[in-house]
GUVO-319190 format. One record per residue: x, y, z of N, C-alpha, C in turn; residue in one letter. Coordinates in nm, 3 decimals, decimal comma. Last residue first. Layout:
! GUVO-319190
ATOM  n.east n.north    n.up ca.east ca.north   ca.up  c.east c.north    c.up type
ATOM       X       Y       Z       X        Y       Z       X       Y       Z    A
...
! end
This chain:
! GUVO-319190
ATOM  n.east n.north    n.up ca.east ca.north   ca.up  c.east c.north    c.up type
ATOM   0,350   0,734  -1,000   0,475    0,707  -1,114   0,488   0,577  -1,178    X
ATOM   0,058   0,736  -0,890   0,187    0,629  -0,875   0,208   0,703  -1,021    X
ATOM  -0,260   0,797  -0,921  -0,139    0,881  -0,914   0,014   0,848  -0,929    X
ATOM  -0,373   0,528  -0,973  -0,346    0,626  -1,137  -0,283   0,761  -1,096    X
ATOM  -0,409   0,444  -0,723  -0,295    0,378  -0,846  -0,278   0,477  -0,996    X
ATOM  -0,352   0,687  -0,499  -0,437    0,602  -0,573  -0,351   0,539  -0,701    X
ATOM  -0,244   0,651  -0,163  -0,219    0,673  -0,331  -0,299   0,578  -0,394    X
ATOM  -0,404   0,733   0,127  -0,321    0,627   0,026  -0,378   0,727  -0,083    X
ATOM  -0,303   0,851   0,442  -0,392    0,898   0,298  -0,332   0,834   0,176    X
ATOM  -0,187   0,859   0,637  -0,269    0,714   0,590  -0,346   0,775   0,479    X
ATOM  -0,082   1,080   0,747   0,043    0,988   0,768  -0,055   0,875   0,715    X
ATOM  -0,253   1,299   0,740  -0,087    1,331   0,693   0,007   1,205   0,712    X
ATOM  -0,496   1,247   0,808  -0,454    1,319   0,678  -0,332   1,331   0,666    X
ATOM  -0,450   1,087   1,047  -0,485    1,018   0,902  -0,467   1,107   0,785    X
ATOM  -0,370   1,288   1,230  -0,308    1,230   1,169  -0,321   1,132   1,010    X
ATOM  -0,607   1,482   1,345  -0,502    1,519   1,201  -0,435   1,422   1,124    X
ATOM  -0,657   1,402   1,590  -0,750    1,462   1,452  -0,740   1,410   1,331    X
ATOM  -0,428   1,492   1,760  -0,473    1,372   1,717  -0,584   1,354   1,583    X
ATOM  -0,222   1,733   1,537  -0,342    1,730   1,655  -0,368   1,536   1,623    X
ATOM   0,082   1,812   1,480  -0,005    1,754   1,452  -0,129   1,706   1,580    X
ATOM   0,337   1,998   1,583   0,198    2,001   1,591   0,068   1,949   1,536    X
ATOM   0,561   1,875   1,485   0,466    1,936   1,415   0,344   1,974   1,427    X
ATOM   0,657   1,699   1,699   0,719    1,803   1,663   0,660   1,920   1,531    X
ATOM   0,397   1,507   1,698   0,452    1,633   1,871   0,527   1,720   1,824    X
ATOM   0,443   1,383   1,464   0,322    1,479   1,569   0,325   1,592   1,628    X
ATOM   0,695   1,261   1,533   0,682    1,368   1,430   0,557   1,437   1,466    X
ATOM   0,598   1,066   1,731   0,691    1,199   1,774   0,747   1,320   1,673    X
ATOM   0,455   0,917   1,646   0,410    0,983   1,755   0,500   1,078   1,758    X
ATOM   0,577   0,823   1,419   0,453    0,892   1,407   0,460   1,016   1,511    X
ATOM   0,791   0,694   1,550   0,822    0,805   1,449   0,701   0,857   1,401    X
ATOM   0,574   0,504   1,669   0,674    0,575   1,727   0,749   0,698   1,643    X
ATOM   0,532   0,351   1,439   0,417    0,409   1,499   0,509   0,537   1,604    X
ATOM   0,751   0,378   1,151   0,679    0,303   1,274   0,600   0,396   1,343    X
ATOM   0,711   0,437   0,796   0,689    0,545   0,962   0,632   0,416   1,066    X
ATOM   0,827   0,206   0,562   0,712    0,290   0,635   0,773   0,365   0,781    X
ATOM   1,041   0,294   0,278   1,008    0,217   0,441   0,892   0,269   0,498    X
ATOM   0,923   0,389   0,034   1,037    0,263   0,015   1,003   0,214   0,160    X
ATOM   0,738   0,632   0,015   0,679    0,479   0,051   0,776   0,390  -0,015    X
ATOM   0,884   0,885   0,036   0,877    0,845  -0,094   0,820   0,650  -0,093    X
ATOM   0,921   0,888   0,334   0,840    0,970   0,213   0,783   0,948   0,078    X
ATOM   1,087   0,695   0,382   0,974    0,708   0,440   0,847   0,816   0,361    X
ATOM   1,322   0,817   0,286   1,300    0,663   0,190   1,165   0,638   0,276    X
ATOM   1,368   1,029   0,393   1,303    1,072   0,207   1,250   0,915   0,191    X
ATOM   1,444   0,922   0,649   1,315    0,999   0,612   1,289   1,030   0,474    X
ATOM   1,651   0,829   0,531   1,575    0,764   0,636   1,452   0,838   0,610    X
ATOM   1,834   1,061   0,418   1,784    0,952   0,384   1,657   0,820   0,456    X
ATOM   1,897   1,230   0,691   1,818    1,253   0,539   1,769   1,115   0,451    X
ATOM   1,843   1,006   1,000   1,912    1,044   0,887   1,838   1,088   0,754    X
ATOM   1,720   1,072   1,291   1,734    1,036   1,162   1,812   1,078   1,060    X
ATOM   1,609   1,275   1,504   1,710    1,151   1,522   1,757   1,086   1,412    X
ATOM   1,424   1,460   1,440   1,378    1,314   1,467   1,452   1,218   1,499    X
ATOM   1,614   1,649   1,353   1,538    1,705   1,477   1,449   1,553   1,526    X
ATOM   1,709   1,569   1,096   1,777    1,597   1,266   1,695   1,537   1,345    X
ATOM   1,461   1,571   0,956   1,537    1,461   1,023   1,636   1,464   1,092    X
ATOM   1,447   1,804   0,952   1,345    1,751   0,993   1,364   1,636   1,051    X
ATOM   1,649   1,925   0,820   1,631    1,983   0,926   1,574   1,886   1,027    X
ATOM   1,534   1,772   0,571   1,717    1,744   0,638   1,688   1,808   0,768    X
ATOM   1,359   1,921   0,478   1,367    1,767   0,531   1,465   1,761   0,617    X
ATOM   1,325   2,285   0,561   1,407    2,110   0,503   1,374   1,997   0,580    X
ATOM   1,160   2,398   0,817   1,256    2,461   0,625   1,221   2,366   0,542    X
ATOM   0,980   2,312   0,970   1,151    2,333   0,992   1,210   2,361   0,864    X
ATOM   0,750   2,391   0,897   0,778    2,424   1,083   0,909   2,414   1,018    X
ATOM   0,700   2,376   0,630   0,615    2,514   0,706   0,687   2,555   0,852    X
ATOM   0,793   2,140   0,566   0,866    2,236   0,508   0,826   2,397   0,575    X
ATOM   0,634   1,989   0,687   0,754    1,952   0,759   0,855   2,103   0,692    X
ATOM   0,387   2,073   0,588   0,407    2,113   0,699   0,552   2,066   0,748    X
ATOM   0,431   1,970   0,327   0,470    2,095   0,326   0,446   2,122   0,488    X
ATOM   0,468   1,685   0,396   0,583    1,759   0,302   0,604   1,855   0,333    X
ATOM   0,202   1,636   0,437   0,305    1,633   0,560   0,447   1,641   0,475    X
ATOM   0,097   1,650   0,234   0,050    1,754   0,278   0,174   1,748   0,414    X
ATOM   0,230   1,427   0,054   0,244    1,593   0,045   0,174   1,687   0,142    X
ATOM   0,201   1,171   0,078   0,267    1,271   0,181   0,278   1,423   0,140    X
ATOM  -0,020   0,960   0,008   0,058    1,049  -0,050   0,109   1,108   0,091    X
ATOM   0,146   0,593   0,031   0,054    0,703   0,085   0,118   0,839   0,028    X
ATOM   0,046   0,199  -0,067   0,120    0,331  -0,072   0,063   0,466  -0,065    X
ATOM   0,083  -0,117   0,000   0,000    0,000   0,000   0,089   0,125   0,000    X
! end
């Protein structure tokens, strides 16, 4: 299954600039997080919870920014 992330693209780009920033600030490496972005690894539940907290993501919120699947006629 595969998810879009753009809306948690541009809030990661709204609170900390850059990815790269973003994945500091998560403990991670740039790569670690683009290969979570781009649905190569998934976000354990734990890198949920604490990208959340660092983005102010409300409980609410999360399905729109971390389970909103790709539809097959968006896929590259």
């Amino acid at each position: 299954m595969f998810y879009e992330y753009s809306k948690l693209r541009g809030r990661i780009k709204e609170v900390f600039g850059t990815q790269e920033a973003f994945a500091a600030a998560m403990g991670m490496s740039s790569a670690a997080i683009s290969a979570r972005l781009n649905n190569v690894n998934n976000f354990s539940q734990a890198e949920i919870d604490l990208a959340c907290k660092m983005l102010s993501i409300l409980d609410g919120e999360i399905r729109s920014y971390f389970f909103c699947q790709l539809s097959s006629e968006n896929r590259n």
